[in-house]
C-alpha positions in Angstrom: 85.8 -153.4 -268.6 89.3 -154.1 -270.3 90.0 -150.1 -269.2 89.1 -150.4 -266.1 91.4 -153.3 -265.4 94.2 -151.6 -267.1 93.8 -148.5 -265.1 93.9 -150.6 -262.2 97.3 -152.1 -262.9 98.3 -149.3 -263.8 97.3 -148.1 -260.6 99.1 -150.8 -258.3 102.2 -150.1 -260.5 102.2 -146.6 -260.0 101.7 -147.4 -256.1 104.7 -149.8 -255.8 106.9 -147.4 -257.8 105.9 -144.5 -255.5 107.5 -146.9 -252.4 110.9 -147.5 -253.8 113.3 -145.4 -252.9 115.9 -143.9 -255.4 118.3 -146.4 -256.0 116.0 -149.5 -256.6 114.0 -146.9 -259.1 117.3 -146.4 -260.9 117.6 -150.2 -260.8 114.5 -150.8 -261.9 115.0 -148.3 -264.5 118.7 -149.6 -266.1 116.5 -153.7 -265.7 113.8 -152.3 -268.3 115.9 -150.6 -270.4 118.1 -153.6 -270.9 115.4 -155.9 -271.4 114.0 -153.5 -274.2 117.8 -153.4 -275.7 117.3 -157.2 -275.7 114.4 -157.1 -277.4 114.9 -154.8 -280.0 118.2 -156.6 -280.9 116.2 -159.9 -281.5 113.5 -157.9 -284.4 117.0 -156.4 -285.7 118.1 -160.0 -285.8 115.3 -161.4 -287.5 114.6 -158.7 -289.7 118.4 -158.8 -290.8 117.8 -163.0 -291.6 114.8 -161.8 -293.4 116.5 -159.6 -296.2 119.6 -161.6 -296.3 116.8 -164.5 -297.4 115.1 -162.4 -299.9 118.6 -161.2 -301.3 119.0 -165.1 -301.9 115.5 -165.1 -303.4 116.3 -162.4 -305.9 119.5 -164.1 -307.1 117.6 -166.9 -307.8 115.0 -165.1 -310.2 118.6 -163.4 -311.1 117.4 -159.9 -309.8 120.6 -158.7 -308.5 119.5 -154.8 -308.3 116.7 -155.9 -305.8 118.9 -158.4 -304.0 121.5 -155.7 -304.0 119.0 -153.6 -301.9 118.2 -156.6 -299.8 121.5 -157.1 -298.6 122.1 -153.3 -298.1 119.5 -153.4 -295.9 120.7 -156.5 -293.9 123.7 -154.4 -293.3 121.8 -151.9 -292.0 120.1 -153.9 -289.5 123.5 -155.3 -289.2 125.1 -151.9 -287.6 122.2 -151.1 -285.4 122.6 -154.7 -283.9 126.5 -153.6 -283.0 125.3 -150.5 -281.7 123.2 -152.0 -279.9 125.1 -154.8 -278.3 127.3 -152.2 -277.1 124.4 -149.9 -275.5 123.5 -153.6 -273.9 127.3 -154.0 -272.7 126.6 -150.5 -271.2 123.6 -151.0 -269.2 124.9 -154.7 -267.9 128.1 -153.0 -266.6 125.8 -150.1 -265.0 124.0 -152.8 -263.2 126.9 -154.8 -261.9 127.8 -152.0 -261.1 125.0 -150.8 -258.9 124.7 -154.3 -257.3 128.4 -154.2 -256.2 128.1 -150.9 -254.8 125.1 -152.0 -253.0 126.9 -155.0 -252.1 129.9 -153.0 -250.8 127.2 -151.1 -249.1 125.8 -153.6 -247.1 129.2 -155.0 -245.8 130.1 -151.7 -245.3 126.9 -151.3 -242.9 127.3 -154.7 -241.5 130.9 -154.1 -240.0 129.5 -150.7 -238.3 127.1 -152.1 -236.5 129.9 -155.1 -235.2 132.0 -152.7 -234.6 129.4 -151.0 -232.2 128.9 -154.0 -230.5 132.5 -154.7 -230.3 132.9 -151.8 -228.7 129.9 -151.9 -226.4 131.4 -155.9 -225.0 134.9 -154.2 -225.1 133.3 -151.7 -222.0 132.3 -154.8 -220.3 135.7 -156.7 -220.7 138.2 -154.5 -220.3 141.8 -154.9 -219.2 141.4 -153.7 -215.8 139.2 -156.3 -214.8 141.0 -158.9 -216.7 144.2 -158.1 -214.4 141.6 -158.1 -211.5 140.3 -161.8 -212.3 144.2 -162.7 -213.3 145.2 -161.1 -210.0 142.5 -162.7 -207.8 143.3 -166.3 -209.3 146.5 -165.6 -208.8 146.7 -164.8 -205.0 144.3 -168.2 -204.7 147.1 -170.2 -205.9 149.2 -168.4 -204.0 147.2 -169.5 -200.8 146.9 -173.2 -202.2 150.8 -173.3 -202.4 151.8 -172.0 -199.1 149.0 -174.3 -197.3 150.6 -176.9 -199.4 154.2 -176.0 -198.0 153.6 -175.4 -195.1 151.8 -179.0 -194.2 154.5 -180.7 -196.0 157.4 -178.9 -194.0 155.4 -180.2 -191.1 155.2 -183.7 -192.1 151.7 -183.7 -191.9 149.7 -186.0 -194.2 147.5 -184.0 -196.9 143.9 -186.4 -196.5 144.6 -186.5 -193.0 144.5 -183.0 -192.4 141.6 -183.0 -195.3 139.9 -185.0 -192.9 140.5 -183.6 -189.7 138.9 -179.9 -191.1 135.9 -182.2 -192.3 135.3 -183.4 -188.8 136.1 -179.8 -187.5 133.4 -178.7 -189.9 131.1 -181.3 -189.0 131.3 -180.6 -185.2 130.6 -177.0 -186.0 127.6 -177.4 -187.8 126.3 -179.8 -185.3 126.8 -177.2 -182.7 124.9 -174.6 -184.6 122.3 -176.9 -185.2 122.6 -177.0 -188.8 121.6 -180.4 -190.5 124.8 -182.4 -191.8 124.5 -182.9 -195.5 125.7 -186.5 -195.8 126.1 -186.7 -199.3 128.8 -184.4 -198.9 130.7 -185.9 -196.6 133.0 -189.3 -197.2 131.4 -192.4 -196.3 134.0 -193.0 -193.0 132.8 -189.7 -191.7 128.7 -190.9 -192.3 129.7 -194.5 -190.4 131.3 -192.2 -187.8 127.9 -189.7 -187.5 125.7 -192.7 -187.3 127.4 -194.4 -184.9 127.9 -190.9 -182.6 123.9 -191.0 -183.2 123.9 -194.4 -181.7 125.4 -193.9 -178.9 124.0 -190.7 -177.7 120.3 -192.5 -178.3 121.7 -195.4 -176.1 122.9 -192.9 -173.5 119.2 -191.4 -173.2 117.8 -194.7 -172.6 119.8 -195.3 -170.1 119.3 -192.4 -168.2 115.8 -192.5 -168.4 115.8 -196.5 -166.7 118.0 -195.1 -164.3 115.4 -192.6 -163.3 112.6 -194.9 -163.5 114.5 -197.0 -161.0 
């Protein structure tokens, strides 16, 4: 049973291995590595405490030969800790490494793709029609200032004439038989409509008793 399980995992590790792609294997790779670095350090550590004790020991039961050979041994382990540390210091800068490239990368990739759509807006807003608008806005003002002018050089009263195309405009959509949007118009022109209304509904009334009589 314990085989079979361990298989298995092996299995689904195998599986998720076989999906990575180059780099993360190298990453994953460099992470285990390290960690084993770490580990090994720590038994050198320990096992470096250990003699250093039993050189102590020794001294005590005033055996120097054996706690000579103790501490030559702590040295030992001693040395394969620096050589170790600096195989660590190795494999860290690797993987800062490999993350900063990746990093880099991904910035890298990110202003591509804004640059493509940079350049796909910069096809819809482009100079010429940015004249076009400026030019178009331009000629309206253009318009507004020489009706502007040309009423003042003529004395003529700004709401006045305002009014005066309202009631123009009014006539002409009676005439066409549009319907007269009152909110739209100002409430001296509604007063004026109504009362127009009144008057014409008088006038039929009158011409019917007329016929009557």
């Amino acid at each position: 049973m314990g085989n079979w399980l361990g298989c298995e995992k092996q299995k689904n590790t195998d599986e998720q291995n076989n999906k990575l792609n180059d780099q993360e294997k190298a990453i994953l790779q460099s992470k285990k590595c390290r960690d084993n670095i770490k580990a090994y350090i720590k038994r050198l550590e320990n096992n470096a405490t250990k003699q250093r004790n039993n050189a102590k020991d020794h001294l005590k039961n005033k055996n120097r030969e054996r706690a000579k050979m103790c501490l030559n041994q702590s040295k030992f382990y001693q040395a394969q800790i620096e050589s170790s540390n600096n195989n660590l210091s190795a494999i860290e800068e690797q993987l800062m490494l490999i993350e900063t490239t990746r990093n880099q990368q991904d910035v890298f990739k990110t202003l591509e793709q804004g640059n493509k759509v940079l350049k796909e807006l910069q096809k819809e807003v482009n100079i010429e029609r940015w004249e076009k608008i400026s030019e178009d806005m331009d000629d309206l003002r253009d318009n507004q200032k020489e009706i502007a002018d040309f009423l003042k050089s003529k004395n003529i009263n700004e709401e006045e004439y305002e009014d005066s195309l309202n009631k123009d405009l009014e006539n002409l959509m009676k005439l066409e038989g549009m319907i007269v949007d009152s909110s739209s118009i100002p409430d001296a022109k509604i007063d004026k409509i109504k009362e127009e209304k009144v008057d014409t509904k008088t006038k039929v009334k009158f011409e019917k008793m007329q016929e009557l009589n």
